[in-house]
C-alpha positions as CSV (number, residue, x, y, z in Angstrom):
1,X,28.2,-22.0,15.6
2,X,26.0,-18.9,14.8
3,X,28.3,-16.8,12.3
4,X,27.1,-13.4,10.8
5,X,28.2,-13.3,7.1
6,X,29.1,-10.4,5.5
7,X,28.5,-10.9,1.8
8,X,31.0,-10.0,-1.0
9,X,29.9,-6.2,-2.3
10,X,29.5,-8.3,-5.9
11,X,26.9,-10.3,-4.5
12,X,24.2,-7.5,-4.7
13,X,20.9,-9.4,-6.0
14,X,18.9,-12.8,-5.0
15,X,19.8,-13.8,-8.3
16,X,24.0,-13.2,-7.2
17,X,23.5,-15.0,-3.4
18,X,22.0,-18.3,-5.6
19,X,24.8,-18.4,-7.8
20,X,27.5,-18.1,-4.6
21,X,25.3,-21.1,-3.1
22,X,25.1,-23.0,-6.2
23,X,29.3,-22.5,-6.3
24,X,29.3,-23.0,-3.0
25,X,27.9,-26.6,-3.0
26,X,30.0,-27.6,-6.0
27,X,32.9,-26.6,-3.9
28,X,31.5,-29.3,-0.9
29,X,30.7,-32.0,-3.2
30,X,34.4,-31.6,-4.5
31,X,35.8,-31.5,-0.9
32,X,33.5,-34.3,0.0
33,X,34.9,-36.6,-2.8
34,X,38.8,-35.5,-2.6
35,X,38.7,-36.2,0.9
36,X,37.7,-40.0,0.4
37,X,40.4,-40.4,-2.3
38,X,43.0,-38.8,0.1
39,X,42.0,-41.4,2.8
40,X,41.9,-44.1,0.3
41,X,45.2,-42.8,-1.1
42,X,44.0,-42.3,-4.4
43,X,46.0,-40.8,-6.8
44,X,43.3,-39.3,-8.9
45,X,42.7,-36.4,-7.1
46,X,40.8,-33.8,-8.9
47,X,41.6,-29.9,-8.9
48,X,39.4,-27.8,-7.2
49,X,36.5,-26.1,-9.0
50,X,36.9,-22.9,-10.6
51,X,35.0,-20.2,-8.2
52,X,34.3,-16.8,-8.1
53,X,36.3,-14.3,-6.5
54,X,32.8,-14.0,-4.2
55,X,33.0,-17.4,-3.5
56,X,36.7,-17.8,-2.3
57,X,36.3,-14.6,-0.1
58,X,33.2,-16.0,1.7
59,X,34.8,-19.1,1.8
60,X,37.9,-17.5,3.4
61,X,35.6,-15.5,5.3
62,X,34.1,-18.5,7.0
63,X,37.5,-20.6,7.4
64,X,38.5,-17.8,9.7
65,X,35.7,-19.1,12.1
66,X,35.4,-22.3,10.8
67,X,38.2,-24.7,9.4
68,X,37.0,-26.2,6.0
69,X,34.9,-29.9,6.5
70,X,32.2,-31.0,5.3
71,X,29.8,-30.7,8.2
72,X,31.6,-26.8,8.1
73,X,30.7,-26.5,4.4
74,X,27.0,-28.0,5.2
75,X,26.5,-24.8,7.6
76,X,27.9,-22.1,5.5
77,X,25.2,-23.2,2.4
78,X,22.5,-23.4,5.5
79,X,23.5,-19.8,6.5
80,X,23.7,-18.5,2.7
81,X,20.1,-20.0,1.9
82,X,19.2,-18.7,5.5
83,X,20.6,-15.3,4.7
84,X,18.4,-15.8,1.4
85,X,15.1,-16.1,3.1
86,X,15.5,-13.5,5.6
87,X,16.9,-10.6,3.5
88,X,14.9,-7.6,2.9
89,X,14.7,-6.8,-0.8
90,X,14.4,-3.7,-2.8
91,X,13.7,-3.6,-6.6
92,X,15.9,-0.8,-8.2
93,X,15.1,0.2,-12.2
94,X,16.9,2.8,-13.8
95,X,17.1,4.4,-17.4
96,X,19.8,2.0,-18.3
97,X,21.4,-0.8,-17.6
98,X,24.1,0.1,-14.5
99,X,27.8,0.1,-14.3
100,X,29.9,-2.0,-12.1
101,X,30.3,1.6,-10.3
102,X,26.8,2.7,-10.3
103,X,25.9,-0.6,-8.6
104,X,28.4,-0.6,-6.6
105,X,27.8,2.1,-5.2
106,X,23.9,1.7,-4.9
107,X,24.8,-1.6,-3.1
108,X,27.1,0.5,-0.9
109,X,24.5,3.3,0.3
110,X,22.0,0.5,0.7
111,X,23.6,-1.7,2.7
112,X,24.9,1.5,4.9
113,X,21.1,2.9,5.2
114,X,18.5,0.6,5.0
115,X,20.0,-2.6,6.2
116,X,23.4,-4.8,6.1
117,X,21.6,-7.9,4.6
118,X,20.1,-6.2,1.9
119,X,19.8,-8.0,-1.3
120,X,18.8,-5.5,-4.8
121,X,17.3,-6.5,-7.8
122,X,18.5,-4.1,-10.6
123,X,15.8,-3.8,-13.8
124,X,16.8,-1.1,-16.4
125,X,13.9,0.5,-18.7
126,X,14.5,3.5,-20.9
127,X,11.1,5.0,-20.7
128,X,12.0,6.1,-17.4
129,X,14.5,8.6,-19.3
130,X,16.5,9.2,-15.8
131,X,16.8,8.9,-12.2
132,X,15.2,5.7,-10.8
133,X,12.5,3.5,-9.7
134,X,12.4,2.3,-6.2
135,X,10.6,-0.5,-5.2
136,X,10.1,-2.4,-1.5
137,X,7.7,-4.7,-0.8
138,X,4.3,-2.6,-2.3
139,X,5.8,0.7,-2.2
140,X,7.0,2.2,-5.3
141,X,9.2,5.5,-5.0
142,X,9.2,7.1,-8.5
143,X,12.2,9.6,-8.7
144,X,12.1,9.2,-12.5
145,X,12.1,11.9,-14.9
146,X,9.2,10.1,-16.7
147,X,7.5,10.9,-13.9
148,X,8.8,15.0,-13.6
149,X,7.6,15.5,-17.1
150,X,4.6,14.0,-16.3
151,X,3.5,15.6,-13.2
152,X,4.4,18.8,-14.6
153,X,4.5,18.9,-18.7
154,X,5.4,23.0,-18.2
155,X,8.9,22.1,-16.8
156,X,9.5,20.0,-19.3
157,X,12.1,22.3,-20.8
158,X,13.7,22.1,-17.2
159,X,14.0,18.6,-17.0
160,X,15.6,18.2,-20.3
161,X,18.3,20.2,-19.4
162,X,19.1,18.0,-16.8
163,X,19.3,15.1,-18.5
């Protein structure tokens, strides 16, 4: 069954979408074993993994469409590494590192303007001073302040204030 995913707004960078996968297959090997002990009537059952809140809302995500089984947990890590492959990616660097807010919100306008599927890799380097580095594929958009002073060492005094 061909299910769009909408990824958890916490799952922002190819880096995130490979820990949800690596969670994600934990969970299926731990289904995959409890379920042979509950037809064998075992009485060791384990408890399930400790996941992510990202992880239990795709999972719950998926259930809605799918009910939990193995073959079910075998598509939902072939759509994740899918969705993996097929993302466009943008680099985003800023002055410092960013809060859960900044980034969220980044992830946010991203996802709402360039495309749904969109996977960012934050960087942070102080040089920049403010504003931000954009980077997709070979393009580079530099809206730093780095760059301002540069381009124009007479507005320095300018810039500063605005910092």
């Amino acid at each position: 069954m061909k299910y769009k995913l909408q990824l958890d707004e916490t799952i922002a960078s190819p880096q995130d979408l490979k820990f949800l996968i690596i969670e994600i297959r934990e969970y299926s090997r731990w289904y995959s074993h409890n379920s042979i002990k509950k037809l064998l009537r075992s009485k060791r059952i384990t408890d399930t993994p400790d996941l992510s809140m990202a992880a239990k809302n795709t999972l719950r995500q998926w259930a809605v469409k799918n009910p939990i089984s193995r073959r079910s947990l075998d598509q939902l890590i072939n759509n994740l590494e899918k969705y993996a492959k097929s993302s466009p990616q943008i680099t985003i660097t800023l002055a410092a590192p960013p809060t859960v807010s900044v980034k969220k919100s980044l992830v946010n306008w991203c996802r709402e303007n360039i495309a749904s599927d969109i996977l960012i890799n934050f960087q942070y380097n102080s040089v920049l001073l403010g504003g931000l580095v954009v980077r997709i594929g070979s393009h580079i958009y530099d809206w730093s302040f780095r760059r301002q002073i540069l381009e124009s060492p007479k507005s320095f005094p300018e810039v500063l204030r605005s910092v």
